[in-house]
N, C-alpha and C positions, 0 to 999 in steps of 0.2 A: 638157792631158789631165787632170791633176790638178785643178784647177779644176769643170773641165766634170765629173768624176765626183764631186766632191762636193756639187756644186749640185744633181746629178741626185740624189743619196742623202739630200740632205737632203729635197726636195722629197719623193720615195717617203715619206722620214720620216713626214713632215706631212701626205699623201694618207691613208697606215697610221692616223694619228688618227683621221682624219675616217669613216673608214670604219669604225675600231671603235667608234665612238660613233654611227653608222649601225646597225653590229648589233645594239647593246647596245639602240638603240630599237625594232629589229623586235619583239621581244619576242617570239620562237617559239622551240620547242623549240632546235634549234641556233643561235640566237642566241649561245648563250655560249660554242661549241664553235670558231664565228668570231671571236668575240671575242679565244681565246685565241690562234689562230692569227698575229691581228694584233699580238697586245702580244708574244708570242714572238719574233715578225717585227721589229717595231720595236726591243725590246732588242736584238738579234744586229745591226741597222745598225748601231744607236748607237755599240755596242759596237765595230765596225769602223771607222766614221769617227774615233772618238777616236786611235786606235790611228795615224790621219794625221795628226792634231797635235801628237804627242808624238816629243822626240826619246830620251826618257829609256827605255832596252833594258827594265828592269822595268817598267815602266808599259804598257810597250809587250807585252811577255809576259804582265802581267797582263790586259789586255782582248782580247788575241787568246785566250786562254783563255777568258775570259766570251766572246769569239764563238762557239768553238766550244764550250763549254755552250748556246749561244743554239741553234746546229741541232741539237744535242742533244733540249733543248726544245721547239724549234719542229716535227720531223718526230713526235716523241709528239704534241704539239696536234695534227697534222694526221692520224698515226692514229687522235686520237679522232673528230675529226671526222668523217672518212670510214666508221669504224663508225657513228655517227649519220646519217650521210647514207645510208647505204646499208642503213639498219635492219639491219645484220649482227650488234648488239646485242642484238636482241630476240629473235632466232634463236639464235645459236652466242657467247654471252657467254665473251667470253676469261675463262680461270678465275684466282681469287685469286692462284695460286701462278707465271702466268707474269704478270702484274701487279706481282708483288713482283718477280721478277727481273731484269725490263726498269726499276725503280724501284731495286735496288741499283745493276746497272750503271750506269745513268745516273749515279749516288750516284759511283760507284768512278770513272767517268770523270772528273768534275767534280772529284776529290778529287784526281787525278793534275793536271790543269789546274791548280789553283792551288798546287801542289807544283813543277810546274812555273815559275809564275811568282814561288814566293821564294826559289827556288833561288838561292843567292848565286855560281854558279859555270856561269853561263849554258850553256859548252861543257859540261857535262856534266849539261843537261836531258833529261830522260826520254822527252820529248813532240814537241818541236819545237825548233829556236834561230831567230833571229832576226839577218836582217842587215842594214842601212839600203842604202836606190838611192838614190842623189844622181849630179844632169847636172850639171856646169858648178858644182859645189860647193853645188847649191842639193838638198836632201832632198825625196823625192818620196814615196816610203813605204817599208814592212819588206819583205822578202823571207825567206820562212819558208822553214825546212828542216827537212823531218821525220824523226823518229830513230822509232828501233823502239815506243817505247810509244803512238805516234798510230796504230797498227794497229789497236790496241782499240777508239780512237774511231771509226775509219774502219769496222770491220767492224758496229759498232753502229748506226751513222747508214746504211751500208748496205740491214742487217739490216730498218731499219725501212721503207726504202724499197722494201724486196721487199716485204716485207707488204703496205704501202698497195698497189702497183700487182700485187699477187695477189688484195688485194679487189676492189679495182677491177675487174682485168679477168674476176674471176670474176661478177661482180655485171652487167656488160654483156651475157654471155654467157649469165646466167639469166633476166633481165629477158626482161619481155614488151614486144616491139618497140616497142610503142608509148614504153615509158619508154628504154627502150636507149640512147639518144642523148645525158641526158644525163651518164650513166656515162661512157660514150663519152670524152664531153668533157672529163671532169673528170679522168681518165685522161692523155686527150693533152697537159692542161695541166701533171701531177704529169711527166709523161716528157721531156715537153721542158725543164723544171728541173732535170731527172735530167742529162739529156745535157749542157746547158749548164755544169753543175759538174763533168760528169766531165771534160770538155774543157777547161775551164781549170785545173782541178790537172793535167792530162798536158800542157798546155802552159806550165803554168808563166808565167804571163802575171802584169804589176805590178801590177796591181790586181784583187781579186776582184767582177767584177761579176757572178760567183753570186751573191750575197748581192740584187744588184740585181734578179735573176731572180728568186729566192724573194720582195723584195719586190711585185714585177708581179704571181707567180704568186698571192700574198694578197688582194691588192686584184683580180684576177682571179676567184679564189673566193670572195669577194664580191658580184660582178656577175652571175656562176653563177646563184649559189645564191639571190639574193633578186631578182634581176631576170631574167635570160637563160632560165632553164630555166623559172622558171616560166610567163613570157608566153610562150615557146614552147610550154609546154606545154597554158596555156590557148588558148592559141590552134588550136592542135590539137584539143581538147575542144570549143571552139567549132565548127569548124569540123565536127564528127562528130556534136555535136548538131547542126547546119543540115542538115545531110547527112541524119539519121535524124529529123527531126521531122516529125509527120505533115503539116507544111504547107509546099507549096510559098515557097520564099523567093529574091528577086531583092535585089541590092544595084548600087546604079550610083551612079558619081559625078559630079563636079558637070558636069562636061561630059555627061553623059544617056551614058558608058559604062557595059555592064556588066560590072561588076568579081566580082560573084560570083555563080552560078545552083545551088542544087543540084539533086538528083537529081529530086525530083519535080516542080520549077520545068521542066526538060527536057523532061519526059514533057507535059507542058503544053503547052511552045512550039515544042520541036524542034532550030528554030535561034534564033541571037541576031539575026538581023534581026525574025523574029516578036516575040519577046520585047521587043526595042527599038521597034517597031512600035505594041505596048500602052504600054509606056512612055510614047510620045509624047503617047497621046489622053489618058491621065491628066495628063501634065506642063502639058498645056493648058490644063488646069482650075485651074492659078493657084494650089492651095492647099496649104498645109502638110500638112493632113490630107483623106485623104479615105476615108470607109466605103460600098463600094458592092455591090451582089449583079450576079455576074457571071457566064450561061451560056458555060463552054468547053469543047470537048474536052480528053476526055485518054483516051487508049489505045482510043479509038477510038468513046467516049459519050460522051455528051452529060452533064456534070455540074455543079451548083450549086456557086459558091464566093461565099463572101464577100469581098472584096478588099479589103486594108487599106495605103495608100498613107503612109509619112509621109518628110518631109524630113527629114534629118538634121543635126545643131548641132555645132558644137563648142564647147569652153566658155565660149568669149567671142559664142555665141549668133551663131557665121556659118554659113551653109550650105555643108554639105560632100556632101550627095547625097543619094538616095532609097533609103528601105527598102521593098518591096511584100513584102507576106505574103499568100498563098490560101489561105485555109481548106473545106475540102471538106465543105458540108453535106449533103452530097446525102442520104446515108444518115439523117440527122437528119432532113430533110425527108420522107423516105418513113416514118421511124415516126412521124412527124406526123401525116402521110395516115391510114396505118394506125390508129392510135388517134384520129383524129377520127372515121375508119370507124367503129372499135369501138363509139366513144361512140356513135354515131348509125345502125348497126346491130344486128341481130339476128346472133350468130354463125352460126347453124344454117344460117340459110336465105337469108341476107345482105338481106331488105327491112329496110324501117325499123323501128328500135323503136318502143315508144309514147311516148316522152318526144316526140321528132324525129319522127315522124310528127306527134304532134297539131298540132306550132310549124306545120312544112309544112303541112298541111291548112289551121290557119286563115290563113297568111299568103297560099295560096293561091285561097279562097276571097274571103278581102276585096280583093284586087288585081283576081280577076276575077267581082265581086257579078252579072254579067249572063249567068254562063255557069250553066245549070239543072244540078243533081249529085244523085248520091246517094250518102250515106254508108252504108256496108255491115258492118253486125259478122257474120263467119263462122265459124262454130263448127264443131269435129271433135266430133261425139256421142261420148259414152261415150270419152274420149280416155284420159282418167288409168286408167279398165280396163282398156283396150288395153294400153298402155303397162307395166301392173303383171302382165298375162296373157304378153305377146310378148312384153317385154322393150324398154329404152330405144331399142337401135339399129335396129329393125322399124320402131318410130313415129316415130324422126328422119329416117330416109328418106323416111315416108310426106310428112311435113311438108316435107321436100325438095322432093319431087316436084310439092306444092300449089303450094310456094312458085313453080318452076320454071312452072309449067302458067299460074297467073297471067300471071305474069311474059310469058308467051309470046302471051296472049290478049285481052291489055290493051294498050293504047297509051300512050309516053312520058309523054303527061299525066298516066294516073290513076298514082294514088302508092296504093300499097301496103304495108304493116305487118303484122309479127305481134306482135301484143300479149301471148300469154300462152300455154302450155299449147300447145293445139289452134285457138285463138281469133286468127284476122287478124282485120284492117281493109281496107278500099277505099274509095277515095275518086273517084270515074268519073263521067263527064258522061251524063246520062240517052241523049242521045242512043248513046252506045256501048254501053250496055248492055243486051242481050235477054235476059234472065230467062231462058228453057228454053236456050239455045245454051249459056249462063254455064254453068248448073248442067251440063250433057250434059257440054260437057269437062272440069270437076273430075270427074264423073263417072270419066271415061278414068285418071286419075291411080290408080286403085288398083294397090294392087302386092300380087305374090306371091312367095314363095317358096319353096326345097323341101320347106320344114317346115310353113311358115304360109300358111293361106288366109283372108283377114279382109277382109270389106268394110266400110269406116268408109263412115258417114252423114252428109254434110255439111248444116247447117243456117244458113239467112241472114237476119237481123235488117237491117231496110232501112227507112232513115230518109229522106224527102225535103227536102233541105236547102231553107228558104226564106229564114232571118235570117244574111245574112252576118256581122254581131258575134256571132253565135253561138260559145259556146268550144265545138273538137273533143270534149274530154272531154263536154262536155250532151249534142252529137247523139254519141257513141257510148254512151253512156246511155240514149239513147231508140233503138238501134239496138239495144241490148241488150235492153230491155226487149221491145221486138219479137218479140224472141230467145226469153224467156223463153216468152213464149207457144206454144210448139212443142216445148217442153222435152221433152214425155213422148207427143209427140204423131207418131208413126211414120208416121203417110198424108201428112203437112205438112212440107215444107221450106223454106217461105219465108211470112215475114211481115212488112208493113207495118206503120210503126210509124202511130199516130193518136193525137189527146188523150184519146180515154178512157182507153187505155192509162197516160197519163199523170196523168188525174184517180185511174183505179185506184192509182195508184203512192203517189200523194200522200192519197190517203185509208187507205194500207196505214201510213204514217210517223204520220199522225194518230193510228190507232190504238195505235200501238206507244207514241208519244210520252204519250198520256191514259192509256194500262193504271194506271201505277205512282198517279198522283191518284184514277182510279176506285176502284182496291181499297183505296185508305187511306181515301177517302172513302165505300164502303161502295154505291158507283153499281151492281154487282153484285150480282143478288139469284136466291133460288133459287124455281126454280118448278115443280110439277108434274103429268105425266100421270099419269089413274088410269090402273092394269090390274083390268078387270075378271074375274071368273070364269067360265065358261064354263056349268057347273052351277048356280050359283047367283045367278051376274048379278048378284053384289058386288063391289062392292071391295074388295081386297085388297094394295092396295099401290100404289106411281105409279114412276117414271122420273124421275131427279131431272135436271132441264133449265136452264140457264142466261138469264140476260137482263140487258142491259144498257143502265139509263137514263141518259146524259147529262144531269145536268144543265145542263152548257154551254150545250148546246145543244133542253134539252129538247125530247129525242127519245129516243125505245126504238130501239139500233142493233139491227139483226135478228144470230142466231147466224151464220147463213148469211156475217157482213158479217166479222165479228171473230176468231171460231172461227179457220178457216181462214192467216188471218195470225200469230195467233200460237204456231197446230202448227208455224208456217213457222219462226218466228222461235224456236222454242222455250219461249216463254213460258206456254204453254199447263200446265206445271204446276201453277204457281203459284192460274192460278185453277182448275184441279179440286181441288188441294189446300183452296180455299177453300169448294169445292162441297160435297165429301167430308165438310168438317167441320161445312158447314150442315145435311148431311144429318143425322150422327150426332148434333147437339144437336138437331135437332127428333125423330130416335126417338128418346131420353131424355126429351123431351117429353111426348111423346104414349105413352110407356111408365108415365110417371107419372101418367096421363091414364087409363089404362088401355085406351090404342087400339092394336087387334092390326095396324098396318098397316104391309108393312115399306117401303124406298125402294132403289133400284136408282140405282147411281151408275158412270160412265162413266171408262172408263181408257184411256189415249190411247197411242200408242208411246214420247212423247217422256216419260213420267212416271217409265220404266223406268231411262233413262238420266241425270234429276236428282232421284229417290228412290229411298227405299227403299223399296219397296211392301208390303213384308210390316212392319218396323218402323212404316210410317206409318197403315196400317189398323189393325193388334194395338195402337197406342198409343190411338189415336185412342177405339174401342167402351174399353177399358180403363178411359183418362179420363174418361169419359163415363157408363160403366156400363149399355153397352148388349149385348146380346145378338147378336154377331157373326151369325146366320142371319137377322136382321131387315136387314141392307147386305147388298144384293146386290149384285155384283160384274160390270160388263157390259164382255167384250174382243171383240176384235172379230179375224176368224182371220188381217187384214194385220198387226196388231201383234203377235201370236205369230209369224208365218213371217217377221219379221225377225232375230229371235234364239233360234230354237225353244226349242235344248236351256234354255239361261238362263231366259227367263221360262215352259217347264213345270215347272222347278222350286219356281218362287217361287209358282206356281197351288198347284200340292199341297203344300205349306206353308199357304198361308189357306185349304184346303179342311182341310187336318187341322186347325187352327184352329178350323172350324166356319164360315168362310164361306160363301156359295153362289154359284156360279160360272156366269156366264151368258154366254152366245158367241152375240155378235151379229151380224146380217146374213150369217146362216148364207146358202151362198148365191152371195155377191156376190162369192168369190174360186176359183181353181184347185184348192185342194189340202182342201175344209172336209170330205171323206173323210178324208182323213191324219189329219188335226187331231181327229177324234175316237172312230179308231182307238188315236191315240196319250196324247190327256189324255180323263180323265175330267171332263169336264162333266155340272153341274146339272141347267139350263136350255138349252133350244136357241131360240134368239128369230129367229122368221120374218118378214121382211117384204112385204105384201101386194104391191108393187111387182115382184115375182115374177112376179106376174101378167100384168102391165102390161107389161113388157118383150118381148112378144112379140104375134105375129099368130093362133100355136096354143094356144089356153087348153085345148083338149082337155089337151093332151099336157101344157102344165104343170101343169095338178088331177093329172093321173095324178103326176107327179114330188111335186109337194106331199103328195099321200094316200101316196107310199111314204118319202118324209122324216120323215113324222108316222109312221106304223107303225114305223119304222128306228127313230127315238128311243126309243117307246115299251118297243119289247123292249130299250132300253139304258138303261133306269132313268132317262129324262130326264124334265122337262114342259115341256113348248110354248108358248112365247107367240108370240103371233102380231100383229106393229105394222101400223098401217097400215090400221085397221079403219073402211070406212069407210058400210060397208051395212049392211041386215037380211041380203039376199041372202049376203054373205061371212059373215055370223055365223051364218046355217042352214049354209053347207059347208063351216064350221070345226068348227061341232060335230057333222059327218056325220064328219068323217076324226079327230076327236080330239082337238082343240085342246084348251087346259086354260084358257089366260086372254085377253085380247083388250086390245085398247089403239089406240084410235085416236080421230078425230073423231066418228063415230059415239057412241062415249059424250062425248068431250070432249077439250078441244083444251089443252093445256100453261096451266095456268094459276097464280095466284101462292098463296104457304103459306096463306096467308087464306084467299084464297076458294076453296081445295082444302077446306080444314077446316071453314067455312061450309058447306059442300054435302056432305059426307060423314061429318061426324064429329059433326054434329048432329042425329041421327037421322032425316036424308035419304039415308042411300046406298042 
C-alpha cells in the first residue's frame, strides 16, 4: 500500500507540473489563477510525501505543518480562482479589509504550524503530535493527533471551503442556463474533494489520500477550465448558430449517415429518408465540391436555393463526410426581377421605357426586316397644363388608363413605351393597325371626376418604317417630327411622317448652324418699304425689313425661310437687334443728310424676354444722336397678350421717351379691342389681306371704314400694308387712311436703291 500510494503521489506530482506549465502557456486571464492552484497543490504533496521518508518525529512535524500550510494555501488559490472564474470580482470585489483578515489568519495559522514543529517537547504541541505505524517493525507512515490549537486551522480551511461552494452554487443558480453547467461542474468537483477529506479525517485512515484528491481535483480544473467547458460550450454555440442561421445545413458522415439536420434543413426535407434521398444524387456526382442552383419546396412553395456540397478532411486530408449548406435565394431573385422591371419599365404605367423600348424595337425590327410596321409617337396635347391646372394624380390616372387601353387593344407583338411626359411610343405591324378604330378607343379612355371634367386630345406622329438598320431613336424622330406638324393644329390628329418633312427639318439645322458666320460676316443686310402719304403721295418714311444673302451658297434665303426658325429657336433677337441698329445709323445718316424720312423697325415676343427693350432703344437714338419719333416702333397685339401687364409697361416708358408706337396687324388676333382700350398707341397699321380673307367684302369695307373712324377719334394715324391697286388707294382715301405701303408703290428693297429713288429728287 505504501508503495503503491507513493508512486501514485509522485506521478500526480509530475502530472501537477505539466499542467502548470500547460496554464502558464494558455496565456488568458486565469491562466495564472491556475497556475497557482497547481504550485499550491504540488507544494502540499511534496510536502506530504516527505513526511513518508523521514523517520526523524521533528522533521516529520515540521512538513506536516508545511502540509497543512499547503491547504491553507492552496483552498485561498482556489478562492481566487473561482472569483475569476465566475467574474464574482468584477461585481462584488471582496473589500481590503476581509483580504487583510483571511491574510493575518492564514499568517497566525502558519506561525502556530511552525511553533509547533520546534517545539522541543512534542507531548505538549499546540497543533497536533505525531506518532509512527510500523507492521512487522517496518515503518509505514505518521499517525497525527490533534490537540485543541488544529481547531483554528480546521475552522479556517473550512471557512474557505464554504465560500468557494456559496459562490459556486450561487453563481449556478444566477447563471443563464445556457452557462449553468459549467458552474455546475466545478461545484461537483470542489464537493466531492470536500467529502473525500471529511471522510478520511473521521475515519482516521493511514494514509491521506485527500491530498491525492485535491491533487485529481487540480489537474481536473485544469481540463474544466481550458478544455471541457469550453468545447462544450463551443460546441453548443455551434450548434445554435446551425440552428439559427438563415441557411438550411445538413452534415453526414462518411457512411452517407445523417448526423446533423437543422431546423430549416427539416422544413425542407421533412424526413431523413428525403434528405438522404438528395444526398445520394449529389454523392453521385463524385466531387469534393459542388455549387448548384436547386428548385425545392419548403412550407409548401416553391423556392430557389443554392446548394453547396462539400466533403469534409480531417487533418491528415482523409474524408470524414459531407457538409450541404441551402441558401435561399428566392427573395434575392424576385428583387432581381423587380429591379430589372424598374430598369426597363415605366413606374406609372408599367410599358417600357425609352431606354428598353428603343433596344426592343430595333432588335425587333432587324430579326423580323420582312414584317411591314409602323412606328408611332403619341402625344397628350397640352399635358404639362393639365397636369399643373388638375394636379399630378388626375393626369397619372389619365396616363394609366392610356397605358391600360393600349395595352388592351394591341397584340403581344406590338411593344409599347412611354417615353416622357404625356408622350408614348408604338411599335405595330401595319396590318393591325386601323387609324379611326385606334384613335376611337383612346378616345374612350377619358376620365372624369367629381371635381374634374377634362377632355385631353391625343395626337399621333406615324412614321412608316422601311430601313431595318434604322436606329429607333431616327424613326421616333421622324415620328416626332410628324408630330410637330399638328402641334397647334386642333381639326388634325394624325400625321404621316414624309422627306420633306425631313428636308424641312434639315434645312431648319442649316440655318440655325450658318446664323452665327452670317452675322459676323455681315450676309445680313437691311432693306426697305417706302410708306407713302396718303395726301401728298410722298414718301415719308419705309419699314425696316430684313434679307439674307448666302454667300455659301449664293443665294437670297427668303424671310419667309429663316424668320420663322429662328422666333423658334429664339435667336431671333440677335438679329433685330442688328436691324435696330442698322436702322438707327442710317437715320443719323440721312439726318445729317438732311432727309426728313423716318424708319419703322419690328419687335418680336422673343426680344422681350433676352433684352431690355427700353435700355436697348433709349441707348441706341442716344449713341447715335437720333431723334427718338424718327424709330418707329411696330408690335404686334400676339406679343403684348403674352405678357400684357409687363410689356404695357415697358411701351409707355418709350412712348414717354418720345417713341412712336405702332401695333401691327391690327386685326389678325381676338382681343385688338382690349389692346387699345388698354395702351395708348400711335399708329394703328392695317393690312390689306383683311380684305382678302373673306367672300363678303361688303361687310368688310363696312368693318375697315369703322376701324379707321374708331382710330381717328383716338388720336391715331392709319397705315394701311398691303397696298396693291389704284382701286384700294381711292378707298383708303374715301375712309381716311393717312399713309399706304405696299407693291403698288414698291416692293422691299435694299438702302441703296431706297435712297437712289427717293432721296434724289425722285420721290
Amino acid at each position: 500500500m505504501r508503495t503503491s500510494f507513493l508512486a501514485f503521489a509522485i506521478t500526480m506530482s509530475v502530472t501537477m507540473l505539466f499542467h502548470f506549465v500547460y496554464a502558464i502557456r494558455k496565456k488568458q486571464q486565469i491562466s495564472k489563477y491556475v497556475a497557482g492552484i497547481h504550485i499550491t497543490a504540488f507544494f502540499t504533496l511534496i510536502s506530504y510525501i516527505i513526511t513518508l521518508f523521514t523517520l526523524n518525529e521533528r522533521i516529520a512535524r515540521l512538513f506536516y505543518g508545511l502540509y497543512f500550510i499547503g491547504i491553507d494555501c492552496l483552498l485561498m488559490a482556489f478562492a481566487d480562482f473561482v472569483l475569476v472564474f465566475t467574474e464574482e470580482q468584477f461585481k462584488r470585489q471582496p473589500t481590503k479589509s476581509i483580504r487583510t483578515a483571511a491574510g493575518i489568519i492564514a499568517f497566525l495559522d502558519t506561525c502556530a504550524f511552525i511553533a509547533n514543529a520546534v517545539s522541543g517537547n512534542a507531548s505538549q504541541s499546540p497543533s497536533f503530535t505525531l506518532s509512527q505505524y510500523s507492521v512487522n517493525g517496518h515503518f509505514i507512515s505518521w499517525l497525527v493527533s490533534y490537540r485543541i490549537g488544529f481547531i483554528f486551522h480546521s475552522v479556517f480551511d473550512y471557512s474557505l471551503a464554504i465560500l468557494i461552494a456559496f459562490i459556486l452554487g450561487k453563481k449556478a443558480i444566477s447563471a443563464k442556463p445556457f452557462y449553468r453547467n459549467k458552474f455546475i461542474a466545478l461545484g461537483a468537483l470542489f464537493l466531492l474533494v470536500m467529502f473525500f477529506n471529511l471522510s478520511f479525517m473521521i475515519f482516521s485512515v493511514t494514509f491521506r489520500f485527500s491530498i491525492l484528491m485535491y491533487s485529481i481535483s487540480v489537474i481536473g480544473v485544469t481540463h474544466l477550465t481550458f478544455l471541457i467547458i469550453p468545447k462544450e460550450i463551443s460546441a453548443k454555440i455551434k450548434l445554435i448558430i446551425a440552428e439559427n442561421i438563415n441557411n438550411a445545413v445538413i452534415c453526414f458522415d462518411i457512411s452517407g449517415k445523417c448526423i446533423f439536420m437543422n431546423r430549416l434543413a427539416k422544413e425542407i426535407f421533412e424526413t431523413e429518408e428525403n434528405c438522404l434521398k438528395f444526398y445520394r444524387e449529389y454523392n453521385a456526382l463524385g466531387k469534393d465540391f459542388i455549387k448548384k442552383r436547386e428548385k425545392l419546396t419548403k412550407g409548401g412553395s416553391t423556392r430557389t436555393f443554392i446548394v453547396f456540397a462539400n466533403r469534409l478532411r480531417d487533418s491528415k486530408d482523409r474524408k470524414i463526410g459531407t457538409y450541404m449548406k441551402f441558401e435561399d435565394i428566392t427573395e434575392e431573385e424576385r428583387q432581381l426581377e423587380a429591379e430589372k422591371y424598374r430598369a426597363t419599365h415605366d413606374e406609372l404605367t408599367g410599358l417600357l421605357n425609352r431606354r428598353c423600348f428603343f433596344k426592343y424595337a430595333e432588335d425587333e425590327i432587324r430579326q423580323h426586316p420582312e414584317i411591314a410596321r409602323f412606328f408611332i409617337c403619341m402625344n397628350v396635347r397640352n399635358f404639362r397644363l393639365a397636369n399643373d391646372i388638375f394636379g399630378e394624380k388626375f393626369c397619372n390616372e389619365f396616363l394609366k388608363k392610356i397605358a391600360a387601353t393600349l395595352t388592351r387593344i394591341t397584340s403581344c407583338d406590338t411593344l409599347l413605351g412611354r417615353i416622357s411626359g404625356g408622350k408614348f411610343a408604338i411599335l405595330i405591324k401595319k396590318a393591325e393597325f386601323e387609324q379611326n378604330s385606334f384613335l376611337s378607343e383612346i378616345e374612350k379612355s377619358q376620365i372624369e371626376t367629381s371635381t374634374v371634367k377634362y377632355r385631353f386630345d391625343i395626337n399621333m406622329g406615324i412614321y412608316d418604317v422601311n430601313d431595318p438598320h434604322e436606329s429607333a431613336a431616327s424613326m421616333f424622330d421622324k415620328a416626332s417630327l410628324a408630330l410637330k406638324r399638328i402641334k397647334d393644329d386642333y381639326e388634325r390628329s394624325v400625321e404621316y411622317y414624309n422627306e420633306a418633312l425631313m428636308e424641312q427639318l434639315i434645312r431648319e439645322k442649316q440655318i440655325i448652324s450658318r446664323f452665327d458666320t452670317a452675322i459676323a460676316e455681315g450676309q445680313f443686310s437691311m432693306f426697305l418699304q417706302p410708306q407713302v402719304s396718303s395726301s401728298t403721295l410722298k414718301i415719308v418714311g419705309a419699314e425696316a425689313l430684313v434679307r439674307w444673302y448666302d454667300t455659301s451658297e449664293d443665294v437670297m434665303i427668303p424671310p419667309g425661310e429663316f424668320v420663322p426658325v429662328l422666333e423658334k429657336t429664339g435667336f431671333i433677337y440677335r438679329l433685330d437687334k442688328f436691324i435696330w441698329e442698322e436702322a438707327v445709323k442710317k437715320l443719323a445718316d440721312w439726318g445729317g443728310r438732311g432727309i426728313d424720312f423716318y424708319i419703322a423697325v419690328n419687335i418680336s415676343a422673343k426680344d422681350f424676354y433676352y433684352l431690355d427693350i427700353y435700355k436697348t432703344f433709349t441707348e441706341l437714338v442716344t449713341k447715335y444722336g437720333v431723334n427718338p419719333r424718327m424709330l418707329k416702333l411696330e408690335i404686334t397685339e400676339t406679343v403684348l397678350m403674352q405678357d400684357f401687364n409687363m410689356h404695357s409697361k415697358i411701351l409707355a416708358r418709350l412712348q414717354e421717351f418720345g417713341f412712336c408706337i405702332e401695333m401691327d396687324d391690327f386685326g389678325s388676333g381676338y382681343s385688338s379691342l382690349n389692346v387699345l382700350k388698354n395702351i395708348k398707341m400711335d399708329v394703328l397699321k392695317i393690312d390689306m389681306a383683311f380684305l382678302k380673307q373673306t367672300e363678303n367684302v361688303n361687310k368688310s369695307t363696312m368693318i375697315l371704314d369703322s376701324i379707321v373712324k374708331m382710330a381717328k377719334r383716338l388720336g391715331m394715324t392709319i397705315i394701311t400694308e398691303g397696298v396693291e391697286n389704284e382701286y384700294q388707294v381711292d378707298f383708303l382715301k374715301r375712309i381716311g387712311c393717312d399713309i399706304f405701303q405696299g407693291y403698288f408703290y414698291s416692293k422691299p428693297v435694299s438702302v441703296a436703291a431706297f435712297e437712289e429713288m427717293y432721296t434724289e429728287g425722285t420721290n
